[in-house]
C-alpha positions in Angstrom: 68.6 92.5 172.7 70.6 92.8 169.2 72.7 95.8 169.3 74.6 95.4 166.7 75.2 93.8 163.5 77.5 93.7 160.2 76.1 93.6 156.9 78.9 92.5 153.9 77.3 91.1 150.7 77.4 93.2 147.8 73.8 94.5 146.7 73.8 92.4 143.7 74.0 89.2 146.0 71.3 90.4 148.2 69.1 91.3 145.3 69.4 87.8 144.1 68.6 86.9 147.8 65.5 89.1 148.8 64.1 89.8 144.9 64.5 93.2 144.8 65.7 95.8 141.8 69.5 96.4 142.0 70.8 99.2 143.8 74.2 100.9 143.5 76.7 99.2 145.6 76.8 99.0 148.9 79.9 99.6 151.0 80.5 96.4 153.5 79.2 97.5 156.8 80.9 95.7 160.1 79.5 97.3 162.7 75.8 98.8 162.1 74.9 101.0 165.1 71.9 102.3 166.4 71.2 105.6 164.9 73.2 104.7 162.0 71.2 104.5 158.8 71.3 100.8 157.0 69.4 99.2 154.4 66.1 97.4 154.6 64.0 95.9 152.0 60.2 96.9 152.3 57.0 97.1 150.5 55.9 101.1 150.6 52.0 101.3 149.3 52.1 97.4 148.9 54.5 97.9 146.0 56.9 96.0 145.1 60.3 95.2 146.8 62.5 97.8 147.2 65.9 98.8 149.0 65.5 101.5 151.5 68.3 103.2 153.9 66.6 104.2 157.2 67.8 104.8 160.5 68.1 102.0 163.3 66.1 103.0 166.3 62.4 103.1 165.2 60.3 106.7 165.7 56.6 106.2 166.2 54.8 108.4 163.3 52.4 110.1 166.6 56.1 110.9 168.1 57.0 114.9 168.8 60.4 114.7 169.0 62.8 112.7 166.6 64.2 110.9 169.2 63.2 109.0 172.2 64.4 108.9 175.5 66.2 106.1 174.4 66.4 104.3 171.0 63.7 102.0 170.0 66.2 99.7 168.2 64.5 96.1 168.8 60.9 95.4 169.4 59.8 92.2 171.9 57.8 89.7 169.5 55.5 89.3 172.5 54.2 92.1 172.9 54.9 94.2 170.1 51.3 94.0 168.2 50.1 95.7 171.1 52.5 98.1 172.3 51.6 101.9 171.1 55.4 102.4 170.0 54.7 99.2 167.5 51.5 98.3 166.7 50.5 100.5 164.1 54.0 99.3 162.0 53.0 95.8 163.0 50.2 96.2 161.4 51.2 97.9 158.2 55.2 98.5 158.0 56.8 95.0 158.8 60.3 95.4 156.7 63.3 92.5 156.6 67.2 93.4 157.5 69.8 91.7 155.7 72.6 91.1 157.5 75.5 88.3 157.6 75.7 88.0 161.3 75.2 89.9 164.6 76.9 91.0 167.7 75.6 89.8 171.1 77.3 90.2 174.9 77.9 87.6 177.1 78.0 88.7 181.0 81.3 86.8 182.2 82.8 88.1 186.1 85.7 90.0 184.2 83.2 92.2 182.0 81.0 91.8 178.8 82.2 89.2 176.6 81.3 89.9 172.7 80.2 87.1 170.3 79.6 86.9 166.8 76.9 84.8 165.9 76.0 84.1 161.9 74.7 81.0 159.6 77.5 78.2 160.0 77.4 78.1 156.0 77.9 81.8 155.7 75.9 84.1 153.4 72.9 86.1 154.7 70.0 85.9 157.0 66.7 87.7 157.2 65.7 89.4 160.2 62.2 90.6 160.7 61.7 94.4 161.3 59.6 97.1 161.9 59.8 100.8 160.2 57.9 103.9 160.5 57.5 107.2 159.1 58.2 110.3 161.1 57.5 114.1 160.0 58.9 116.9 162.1 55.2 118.4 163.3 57.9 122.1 162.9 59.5 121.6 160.0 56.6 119.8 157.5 58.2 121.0 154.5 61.2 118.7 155.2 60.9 115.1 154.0 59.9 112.3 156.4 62.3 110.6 158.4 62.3 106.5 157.9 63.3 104.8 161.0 63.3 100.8 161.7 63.5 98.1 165.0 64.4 94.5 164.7 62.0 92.3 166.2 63.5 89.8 169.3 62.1 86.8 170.5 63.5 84.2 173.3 67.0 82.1 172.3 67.2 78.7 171.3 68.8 76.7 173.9 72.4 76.9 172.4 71.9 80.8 171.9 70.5 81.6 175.6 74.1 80.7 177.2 75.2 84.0 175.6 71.9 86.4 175.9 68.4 85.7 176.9 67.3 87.1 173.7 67.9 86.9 170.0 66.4 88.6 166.6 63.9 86.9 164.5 65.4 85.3 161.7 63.4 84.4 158.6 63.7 81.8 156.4 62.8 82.9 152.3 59.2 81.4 152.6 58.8 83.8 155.9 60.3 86.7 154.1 56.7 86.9 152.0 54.7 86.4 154.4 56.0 89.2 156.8 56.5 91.3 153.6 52.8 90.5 152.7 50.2 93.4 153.8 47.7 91.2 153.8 49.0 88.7 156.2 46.6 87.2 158.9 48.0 87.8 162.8 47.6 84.3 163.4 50.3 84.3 160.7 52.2 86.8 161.8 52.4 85.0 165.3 53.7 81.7 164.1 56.7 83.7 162.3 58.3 85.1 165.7 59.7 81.8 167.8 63.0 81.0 167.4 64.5 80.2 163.9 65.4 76.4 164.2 65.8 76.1 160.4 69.8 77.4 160.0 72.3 76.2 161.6 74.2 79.2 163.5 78.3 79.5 164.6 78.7 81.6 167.5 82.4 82.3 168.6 83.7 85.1 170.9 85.7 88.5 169.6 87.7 90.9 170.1 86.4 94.3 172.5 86.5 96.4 169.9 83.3 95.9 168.2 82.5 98.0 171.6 84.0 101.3 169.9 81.5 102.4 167.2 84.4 103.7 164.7 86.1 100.0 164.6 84.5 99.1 161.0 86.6 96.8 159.5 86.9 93.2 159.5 89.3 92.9 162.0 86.1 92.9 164.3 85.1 89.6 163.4 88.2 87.5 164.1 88.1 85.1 166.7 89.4 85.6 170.3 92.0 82.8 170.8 90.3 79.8 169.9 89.6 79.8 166.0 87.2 77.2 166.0 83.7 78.7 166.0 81.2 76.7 167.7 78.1 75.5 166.0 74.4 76.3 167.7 
């Protein structure tokens, strides 16, 4: 599961990055939450790139209510081509999240241990997503709400002594295809294993990245040892 993540680059960077048109500038973001909305880069209508702030916890177009039980915040690469909540954005809404890193809990006997785990040369990574459109069925004359999941798939070896899952992360190559409408399955499929292609640190931090309102950078410095290990 990927809870949580940070997002830092300014939108200039990132449109260098993901070949998009610029966007005013984005704040740095050091703690995206579920619920929270974040920016994603899409292709509405088979258009072009584009920026697009939508909310994290994906709401299935066929959906009554704006929001499930619980949050549908990542999606399970295995089985998410066929499960109702995804399928139809698997088909036809596959979106990528920039981020610089993301937060993952370790279960240690004294409680959950956070990590931060990021590329070892710093700058961005890709993560594969999912979005959808949602209209209230009530309130039609309202405009739609745009929602998105981040796809998960098993760890790499290194990763799976913190969590027994991690996000897809794709490289720039994978970035078109999963963009790409016209994309076979078989495709699709080969996209979701683990990302062995970028080296990763992973090093553990302090408890408050826990507390929603802790935004800052302070978040991201190392727990005791400053030596981040490399995965």
């Amino acid at each position: 599961m990927c809870g949580r993540y940070n997002l830092t680059l300014p939108v200039e960077a990132l449109a260098r990055l993901f070949d998009f048109p610029e966007r005013p500038n984005l704040a740095p973001r050091y703690n995206i939450a579920p619920t929270q909305e974040a920016p994603v880069i899409c292709r509405r209508d088979g258009g072009q790139r584009e920026l697009v702030f939508m909310r994290w916890g994906l709401v299935p177009s066929w959906s009554k209510a704006m929001a499930p039980s619980a949050p549908l915040i990542n999606a399970r690469s295995e089985t998410a081509a066929d499960k109702p909540s995804f399928r139809s954005a698997f088909r036809a809404r596959r979106c990528v999240v920039p981020a610089n890193g993301y937060y993952e809990w370790r279960s240690d006997p004294s409680g959950k241990q956070p990590f931060h785990i990021a590329p070892a040369a710093g700058g961005a990574m890709a993560l594969a997503g999912l979005w959808e459109s949602w209209r209230d069925p009530a309130r039609t004359d309202t405009p739609p709400l745009l929602s998105f999941t981040l796809m998960t798939t098993m760890p790499t070896p290194e990763l799976a002594a913190i969590h027994d899952r991690m996000p897809v992360i794709l490289s720039a190559a994978d970035c078109a295809a999963w963009l790409d409408p016209a994309t076979p399955a078989d495709r699709l499929s080969s996209l979701l294993g683990p990302f062995v292609g970028m080296a990763l640190k992973a090093y553990p931090i302090s408890r408050r990245v826990n507390v929603v309102r802790h935004d800052d950078p302070d978040i991201l410095v190392p727990l005791d040892d400053p030596a981040p290990r490399l995965i």
